[in-house]
C-alpha positions in Angstrom: 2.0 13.3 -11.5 3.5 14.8 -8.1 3.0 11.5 -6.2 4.6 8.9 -8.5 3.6 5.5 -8.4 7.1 3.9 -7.8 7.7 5.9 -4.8 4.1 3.9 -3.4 5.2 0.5 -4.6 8.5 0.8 -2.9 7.2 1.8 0.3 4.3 -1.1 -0.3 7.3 -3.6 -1.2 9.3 -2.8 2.2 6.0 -2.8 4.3 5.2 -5.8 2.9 8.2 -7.6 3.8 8.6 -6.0 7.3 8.0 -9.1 10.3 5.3 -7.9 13.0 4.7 -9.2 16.0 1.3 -9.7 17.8 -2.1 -9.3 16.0 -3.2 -12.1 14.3 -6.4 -13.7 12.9 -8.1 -15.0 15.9 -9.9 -18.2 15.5 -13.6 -17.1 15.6 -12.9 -15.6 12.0 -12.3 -11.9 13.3 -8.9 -9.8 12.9 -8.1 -7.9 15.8 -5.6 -5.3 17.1 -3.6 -2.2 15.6 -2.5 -2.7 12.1 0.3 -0.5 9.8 -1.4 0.3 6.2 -0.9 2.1 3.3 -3.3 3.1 0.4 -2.6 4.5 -2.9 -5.7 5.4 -5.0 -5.5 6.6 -9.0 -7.9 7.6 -11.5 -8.3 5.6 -14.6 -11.0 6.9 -16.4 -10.6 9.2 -19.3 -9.8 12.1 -17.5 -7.1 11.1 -15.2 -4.3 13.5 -16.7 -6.0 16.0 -14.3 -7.6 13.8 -11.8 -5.8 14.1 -8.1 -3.9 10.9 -6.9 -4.2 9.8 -3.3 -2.1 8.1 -0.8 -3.0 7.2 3.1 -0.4 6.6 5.5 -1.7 5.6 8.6 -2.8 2.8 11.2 -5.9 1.2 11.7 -7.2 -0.8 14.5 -9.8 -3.2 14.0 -12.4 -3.9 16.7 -13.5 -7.6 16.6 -16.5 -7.4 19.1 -18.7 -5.6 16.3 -16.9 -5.3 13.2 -15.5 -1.8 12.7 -12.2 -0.2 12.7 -10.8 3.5 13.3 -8.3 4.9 11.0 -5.8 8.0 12.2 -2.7 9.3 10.1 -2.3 11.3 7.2 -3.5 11.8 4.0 -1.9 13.4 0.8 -3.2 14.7 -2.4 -1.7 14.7 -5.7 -2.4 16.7 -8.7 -0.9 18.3 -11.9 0.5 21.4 -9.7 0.6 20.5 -5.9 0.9 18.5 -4.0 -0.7 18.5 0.4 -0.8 16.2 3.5 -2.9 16.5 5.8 -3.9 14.7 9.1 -6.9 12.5 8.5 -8.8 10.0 10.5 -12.3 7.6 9.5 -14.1 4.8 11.1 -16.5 2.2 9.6 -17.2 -1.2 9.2 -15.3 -4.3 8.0 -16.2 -8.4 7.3 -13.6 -11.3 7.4 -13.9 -15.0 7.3 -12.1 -18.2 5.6 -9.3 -15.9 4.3 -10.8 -13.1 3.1 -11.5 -9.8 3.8 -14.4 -6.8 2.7 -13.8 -3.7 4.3 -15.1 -0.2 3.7 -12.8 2.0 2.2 -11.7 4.7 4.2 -10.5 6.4 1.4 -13.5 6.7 -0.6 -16.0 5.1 1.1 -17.1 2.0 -1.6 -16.3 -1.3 -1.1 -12.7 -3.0 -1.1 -11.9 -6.6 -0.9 -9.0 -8.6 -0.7 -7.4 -11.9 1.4 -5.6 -12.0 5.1 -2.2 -14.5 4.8 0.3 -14.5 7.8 -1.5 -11.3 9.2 -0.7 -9.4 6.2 -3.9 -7.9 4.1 -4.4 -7.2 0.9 -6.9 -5.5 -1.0 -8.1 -3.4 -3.7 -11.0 -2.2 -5.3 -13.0 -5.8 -7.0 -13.7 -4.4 -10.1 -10.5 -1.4 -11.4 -11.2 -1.8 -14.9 -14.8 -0.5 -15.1 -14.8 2.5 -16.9 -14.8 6.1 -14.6 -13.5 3.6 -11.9 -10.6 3.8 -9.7 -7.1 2.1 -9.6 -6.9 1.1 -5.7 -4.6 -0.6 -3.6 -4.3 -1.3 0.3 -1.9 -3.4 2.3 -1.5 -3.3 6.3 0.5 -5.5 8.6 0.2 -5.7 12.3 1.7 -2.8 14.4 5.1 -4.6 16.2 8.1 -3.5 18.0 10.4 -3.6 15.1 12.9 -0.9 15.5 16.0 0.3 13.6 18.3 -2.4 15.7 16.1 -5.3 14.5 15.6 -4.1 10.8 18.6 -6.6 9.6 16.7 -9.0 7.1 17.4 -8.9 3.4 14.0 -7.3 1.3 13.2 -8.5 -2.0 11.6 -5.0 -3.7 10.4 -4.8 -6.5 9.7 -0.8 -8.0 7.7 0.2 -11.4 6.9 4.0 -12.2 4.2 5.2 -14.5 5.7 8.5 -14.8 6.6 9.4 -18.8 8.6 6.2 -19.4 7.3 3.2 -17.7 10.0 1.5 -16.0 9.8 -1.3 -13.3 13.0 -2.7 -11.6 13.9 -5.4 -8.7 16.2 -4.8 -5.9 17.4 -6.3 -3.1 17.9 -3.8 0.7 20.1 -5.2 3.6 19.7 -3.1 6.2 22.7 -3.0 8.7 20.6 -1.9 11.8 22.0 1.2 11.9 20.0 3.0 8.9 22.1 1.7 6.3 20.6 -0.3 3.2 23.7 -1.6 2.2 24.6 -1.3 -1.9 21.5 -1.3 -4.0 21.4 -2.5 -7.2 18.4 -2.4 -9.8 18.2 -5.0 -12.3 14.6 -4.2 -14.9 13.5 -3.2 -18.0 12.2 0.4 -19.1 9.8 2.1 -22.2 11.6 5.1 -23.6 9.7 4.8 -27.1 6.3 3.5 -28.2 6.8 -0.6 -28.5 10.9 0.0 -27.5 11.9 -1.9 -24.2 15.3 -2.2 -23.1 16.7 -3.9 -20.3 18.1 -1.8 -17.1 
């Protein structure tokens, strides 16, 4: 697979942990404003060897007044033998209340669901292990005016690739404000033989 799964997760874990400033959950139930997000959709029915694997990179603004949002960015797709980005954009609808969130996929267009906590979302598709299904998942944070001078906090990241050996790791980045991560060191465990783990 051209578009590993560990290179998603890492730029999942760092968005994650990224501080934004302004958009919030407003308190008639609603979400509002521009949000950062990033999607990474797998096959996992029997076919997936060959099946492409998507990622979205992209923003999203939600529209409170009536429910639906507008997606622009990019859009890249993954198979066997190549691998394309290409600029995409989709609007639709989306629900929110007491936590949680439903919104329709702009990926594929079914449902995904997930939970709102300190502005940050996260969702994926309810039911991934139904057979012929998809393996989705979707985070955004609100769009702020963090820039390289401010990035200066220390990320907990966590990384775990599917590809041949399964391997995960944890790490920590501290960024210097000046595009420096500082030393990185990965601490985890990977598969190099059926039922053999070793630590990292």
């Amino acid at each position: 697979m051209n578009l590993r799964l560990n290179n998603v997760l890492f730029l999942l874990a760092i968005l994650v942990g990224l501080l934004a400033q302004g958009q919030t959950a407003s308190g008639s139930g609603l979400l509002s404003g521009t949000y950062v997000f990033r999607e990474f959709d797998m096959s996992i029915s029997q076919m997936a060897a060959s099946a492409p694997t998507y990622a979205l990179s992209c923003t999203i603004v939600f529209n409170s007044g009536n429910g639906s949002y507008t997606v622009t960015g990019t859009k890249t797709t993954s198979t066997l033998t190549t691998i394309q980005t290409v600029p995409f954009s989709a609007s639709n609808s989306w629900s929110y209340g007491d936590g949680s969130i439903s919104i329709i996929d702009p990926l594929s267009g079914d449902t995904i669901e997930g939970a709102v906590s300190q502005s940050v979302i996260v969702a994926s598709t309810p039911d991934p292990v139904v057979s012929g299904s998809d393996l989705n998942i979707f985070i955004a944070i609100p769009m702020g005016s963090l820039n390289s001078e401010s990035f200066t906090s220390i990320y907990q990241t966590a990384v775990l690739d599917f590809s041949g050996e399964i391997k995960n790791a944890f790490l920590n980045l501290s960024p210097d404000g000046k595009g420096g991560l500082g030393t990185i060191t990965l601490n985890g465990q990977e598969t190099n033989a059926p039922g053999l783990c070793r630590r990292m």
